[in-house]
TIRO-568302 format. One line per 4 residues: number of its first residue (from 1); their letters; for each residue x, y, z of N, C-alpha, C. Coordinates in Angstrom, 3 decimals. Each point is the difference from the previous one (the first is absolute). Example, Ala and Ser with C-alpha at 12.3 -4.5 7.8 and 13.67 -1.06 7.14 Angstrom:
residues 2
1> as> 13.190:-5.690:7.800:-0.890:1.190:0.000:0.900:1.200:0.000 | -0.350:1.050:-0.720:0.820:1.190:0.060:-0.770:1.090:0.730 .
//
This chain:
residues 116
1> xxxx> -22.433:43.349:-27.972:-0.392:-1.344:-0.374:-1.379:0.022:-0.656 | -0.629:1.426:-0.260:-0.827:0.316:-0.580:-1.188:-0.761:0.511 | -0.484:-0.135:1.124:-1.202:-0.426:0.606:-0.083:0.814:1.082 | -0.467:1.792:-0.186:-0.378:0.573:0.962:-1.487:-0.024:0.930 .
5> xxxx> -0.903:-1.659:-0.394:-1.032:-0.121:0.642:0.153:-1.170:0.456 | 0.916:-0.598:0.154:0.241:-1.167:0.723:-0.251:-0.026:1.277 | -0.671:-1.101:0.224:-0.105:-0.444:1.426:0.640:-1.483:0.532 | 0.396:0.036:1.463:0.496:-1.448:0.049:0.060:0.035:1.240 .
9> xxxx> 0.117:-1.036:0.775:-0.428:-0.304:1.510:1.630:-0.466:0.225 | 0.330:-0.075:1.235:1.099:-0.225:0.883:0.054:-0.622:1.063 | 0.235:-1.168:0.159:-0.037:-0.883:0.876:1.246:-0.072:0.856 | -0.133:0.163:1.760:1.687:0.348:0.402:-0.392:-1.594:0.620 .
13> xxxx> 0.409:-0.779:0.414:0.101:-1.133:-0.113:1.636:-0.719:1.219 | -0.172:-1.345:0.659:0.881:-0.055:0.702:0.713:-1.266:-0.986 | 0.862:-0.849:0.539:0.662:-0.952:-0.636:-1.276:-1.295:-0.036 | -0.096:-0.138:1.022:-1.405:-1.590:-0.134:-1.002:0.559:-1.068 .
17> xxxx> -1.036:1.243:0.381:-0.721:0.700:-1.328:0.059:-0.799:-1.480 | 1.753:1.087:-0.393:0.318:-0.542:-1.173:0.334:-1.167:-0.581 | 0.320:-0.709:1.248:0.440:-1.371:-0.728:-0.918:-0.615:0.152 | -1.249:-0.093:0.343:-0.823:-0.574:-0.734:-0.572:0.444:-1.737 .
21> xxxx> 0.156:1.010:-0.141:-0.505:0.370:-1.151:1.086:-0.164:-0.842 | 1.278:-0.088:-0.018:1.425:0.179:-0.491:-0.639:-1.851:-0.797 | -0.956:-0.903:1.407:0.271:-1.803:-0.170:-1.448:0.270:-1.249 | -1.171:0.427:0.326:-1.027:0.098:-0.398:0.150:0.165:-1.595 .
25> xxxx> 0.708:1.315:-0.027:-0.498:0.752:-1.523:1.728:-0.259:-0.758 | 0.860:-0.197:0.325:1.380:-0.120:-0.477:0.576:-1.452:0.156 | -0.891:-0.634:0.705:0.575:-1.203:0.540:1.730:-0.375:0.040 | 0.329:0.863:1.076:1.280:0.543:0.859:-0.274:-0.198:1.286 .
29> xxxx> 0.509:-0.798:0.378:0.317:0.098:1.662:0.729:0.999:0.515 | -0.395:0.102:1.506:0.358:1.221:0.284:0.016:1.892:-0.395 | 0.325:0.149:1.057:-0.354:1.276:0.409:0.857:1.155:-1.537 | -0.170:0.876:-0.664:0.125:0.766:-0.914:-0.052:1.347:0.631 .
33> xxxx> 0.643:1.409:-1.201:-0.038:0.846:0.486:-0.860:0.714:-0.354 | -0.321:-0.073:-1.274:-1.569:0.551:-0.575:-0.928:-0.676:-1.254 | -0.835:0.003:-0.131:-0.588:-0.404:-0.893:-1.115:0.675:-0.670 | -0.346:-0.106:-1.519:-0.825:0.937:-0.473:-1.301:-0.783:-0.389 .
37> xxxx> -0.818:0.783:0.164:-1.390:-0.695:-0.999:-0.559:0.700:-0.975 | 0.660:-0.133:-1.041:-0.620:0.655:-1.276:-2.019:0.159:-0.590 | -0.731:1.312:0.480:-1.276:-0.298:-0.798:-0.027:0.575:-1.089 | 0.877:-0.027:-0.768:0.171:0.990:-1.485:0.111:-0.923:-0.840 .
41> xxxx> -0.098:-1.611:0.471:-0.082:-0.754:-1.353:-0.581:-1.621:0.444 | -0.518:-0.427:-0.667:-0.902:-1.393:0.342:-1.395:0.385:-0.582 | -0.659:-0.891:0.245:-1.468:-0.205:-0.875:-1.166:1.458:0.763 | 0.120:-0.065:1.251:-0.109:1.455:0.812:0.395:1.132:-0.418 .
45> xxxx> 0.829:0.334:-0.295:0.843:1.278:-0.362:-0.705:1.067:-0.458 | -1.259:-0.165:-0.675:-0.579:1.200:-0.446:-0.909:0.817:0.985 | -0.519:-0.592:0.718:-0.784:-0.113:1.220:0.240:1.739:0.465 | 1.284:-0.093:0.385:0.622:1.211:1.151:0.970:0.706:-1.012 .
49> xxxx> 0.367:0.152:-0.689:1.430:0.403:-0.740:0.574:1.179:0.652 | -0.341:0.865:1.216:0.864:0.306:0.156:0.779:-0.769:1.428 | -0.565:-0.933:0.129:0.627:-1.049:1.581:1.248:-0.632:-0.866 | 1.014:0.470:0.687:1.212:-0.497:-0.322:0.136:-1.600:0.705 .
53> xxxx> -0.416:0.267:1.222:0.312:-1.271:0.704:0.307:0.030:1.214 | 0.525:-0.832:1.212:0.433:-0.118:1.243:1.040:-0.565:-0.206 | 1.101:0.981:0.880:1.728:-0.235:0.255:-0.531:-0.834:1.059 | 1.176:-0.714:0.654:-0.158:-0.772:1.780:1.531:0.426:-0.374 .
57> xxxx> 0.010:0.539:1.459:1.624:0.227:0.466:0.049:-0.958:1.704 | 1.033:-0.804:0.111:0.029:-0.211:1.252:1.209:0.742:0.615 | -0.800:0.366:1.077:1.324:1.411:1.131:1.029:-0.765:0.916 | -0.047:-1.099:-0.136:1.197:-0.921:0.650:0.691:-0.391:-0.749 .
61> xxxx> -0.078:-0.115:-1.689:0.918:-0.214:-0.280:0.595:1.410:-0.739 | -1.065:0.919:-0.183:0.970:1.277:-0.191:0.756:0.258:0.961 | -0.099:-0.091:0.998:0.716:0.580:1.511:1.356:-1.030:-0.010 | -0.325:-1.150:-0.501:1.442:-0.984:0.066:0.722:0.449:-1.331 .
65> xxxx> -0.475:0.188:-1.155:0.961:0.322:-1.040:0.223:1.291:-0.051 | -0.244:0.629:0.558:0.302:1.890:0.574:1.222:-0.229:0.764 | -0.025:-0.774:1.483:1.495:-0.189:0.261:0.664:-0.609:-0.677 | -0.215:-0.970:-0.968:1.440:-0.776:-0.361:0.384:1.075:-1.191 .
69> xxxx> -1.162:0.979:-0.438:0.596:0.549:-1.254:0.276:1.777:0.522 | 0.304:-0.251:1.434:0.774:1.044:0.473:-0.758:1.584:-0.175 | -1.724:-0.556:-0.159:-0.828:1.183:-0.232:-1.267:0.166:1.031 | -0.824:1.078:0.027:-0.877:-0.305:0.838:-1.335:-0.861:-0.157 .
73> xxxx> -0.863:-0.605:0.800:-1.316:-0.332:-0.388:-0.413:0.965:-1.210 | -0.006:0.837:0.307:-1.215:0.982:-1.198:0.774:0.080:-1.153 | 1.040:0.124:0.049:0.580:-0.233:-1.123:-0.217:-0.809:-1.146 | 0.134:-1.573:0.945:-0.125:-1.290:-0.820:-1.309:0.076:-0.513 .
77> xxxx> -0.758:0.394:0.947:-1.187:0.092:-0.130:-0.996:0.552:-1.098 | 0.728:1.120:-0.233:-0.069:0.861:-1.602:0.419:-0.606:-0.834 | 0.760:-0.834:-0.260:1.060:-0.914:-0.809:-1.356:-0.846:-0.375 | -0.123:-0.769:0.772:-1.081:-1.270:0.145:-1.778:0.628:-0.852 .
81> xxxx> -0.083:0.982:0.319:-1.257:0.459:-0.172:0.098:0.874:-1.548 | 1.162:0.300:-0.801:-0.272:0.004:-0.919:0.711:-0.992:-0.718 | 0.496:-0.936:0.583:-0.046:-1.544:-0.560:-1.437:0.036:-0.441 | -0.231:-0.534:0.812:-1.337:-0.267:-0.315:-1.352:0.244:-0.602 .
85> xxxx> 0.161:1.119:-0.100:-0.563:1.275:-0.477:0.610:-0.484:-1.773 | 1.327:0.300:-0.224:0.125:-0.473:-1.437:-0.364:-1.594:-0.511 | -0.341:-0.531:0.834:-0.381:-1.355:-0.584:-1.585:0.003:0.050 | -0.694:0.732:0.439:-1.369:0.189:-0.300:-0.156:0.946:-1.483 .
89> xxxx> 1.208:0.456:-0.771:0.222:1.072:-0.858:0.356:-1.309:-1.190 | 0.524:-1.592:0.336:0.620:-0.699:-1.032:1.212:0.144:0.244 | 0.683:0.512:0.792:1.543:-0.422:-0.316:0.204:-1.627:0.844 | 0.844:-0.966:-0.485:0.356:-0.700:0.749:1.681:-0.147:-0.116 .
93> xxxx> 0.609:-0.293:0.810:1.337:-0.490:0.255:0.164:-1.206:-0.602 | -1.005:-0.932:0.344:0.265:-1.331:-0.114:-0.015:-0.409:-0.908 | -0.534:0.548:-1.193:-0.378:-0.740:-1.544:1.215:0.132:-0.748 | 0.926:0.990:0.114:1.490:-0.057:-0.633:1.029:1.517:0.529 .
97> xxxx> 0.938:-0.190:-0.458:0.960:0.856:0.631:-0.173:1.640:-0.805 | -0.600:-0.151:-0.995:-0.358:1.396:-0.444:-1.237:0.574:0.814 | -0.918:-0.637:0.467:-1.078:0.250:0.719:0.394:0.543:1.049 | 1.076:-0.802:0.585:0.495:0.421:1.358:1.148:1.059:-0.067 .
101> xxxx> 0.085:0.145:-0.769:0.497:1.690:-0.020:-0.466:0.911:-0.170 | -1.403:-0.416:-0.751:-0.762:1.624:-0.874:-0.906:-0.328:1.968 | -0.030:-0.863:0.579:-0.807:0.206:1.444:1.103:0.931:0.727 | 0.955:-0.387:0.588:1.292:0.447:0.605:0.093:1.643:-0.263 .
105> xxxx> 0.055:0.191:-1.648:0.064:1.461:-0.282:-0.657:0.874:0.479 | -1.661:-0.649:-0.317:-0.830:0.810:0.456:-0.414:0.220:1.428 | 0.795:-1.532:0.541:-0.770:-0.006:1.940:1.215:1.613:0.442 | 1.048:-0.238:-0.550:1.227:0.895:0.543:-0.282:1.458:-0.704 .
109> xxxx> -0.606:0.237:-1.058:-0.409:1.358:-0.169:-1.206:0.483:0.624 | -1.268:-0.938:0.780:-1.338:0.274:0.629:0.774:0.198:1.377 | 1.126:-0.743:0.382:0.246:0.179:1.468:0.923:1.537:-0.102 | 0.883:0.167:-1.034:0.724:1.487:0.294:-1.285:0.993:-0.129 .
113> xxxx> -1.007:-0.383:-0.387:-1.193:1.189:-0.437:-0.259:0.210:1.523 | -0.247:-0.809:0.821:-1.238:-0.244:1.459:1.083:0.641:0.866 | 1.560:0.008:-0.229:0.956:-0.079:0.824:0.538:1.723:0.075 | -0.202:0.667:-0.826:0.447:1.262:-0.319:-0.549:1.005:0.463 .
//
């Protein structure tokens, strides 16, 4: 992903945690499974360039979508964390369905990399 000096903080986080910040900065109620904070772009950005940013993962709801998706915590958990991780990079899902595939491609080729 060609940022071998990146830095970025990791927040493990419970369900109340995040959903305040999920209401705060997304204005979403309720509890979420991760969320990113991009410092690689805004009026700041030059400041740090190599601070990627802070993931927040919450471990209750990895631990709940680990069982329903028939996998373990750490699993999801890896899932979630380079979610997040690519949206501090610019990918988003949400802006259109090509986005959310070139994210998908790459979350599923970073997770066979970590997994092997």
């Amino acid at each position: 992903m060609d940022c071998p000096e990146g830095e970025l903080s990791i927040l493990i986080v419970d369900d109340p945690q995040i959903a305040v910040y999920n209401q705060a900065y997304l204005d979403r109620s309720g509890p979420t499974n991760v969320i990113a904070f991009p410092m690689r772009e805004g009026a700041f950005s030059d400041i740090s360039p190599h601070l990627l940013g802070d993931v927040m993962i919450s471990v209750e709801t990895a631990q709940r979508e680990g069982e329903t998706n028939n996998q373990s915590m750490e699993d999801r958990f890896d899932e979630l964390l380079i979610h997040g991780i690519l949206h501090l990079f610019g990918y988003d899902h949400e802006k259109n369905d090509r986005q959310a595939t070139a994210m998908e491609t790459k979350s599923r080729e970073l997770t066979d990399l970590i997994r092997a």
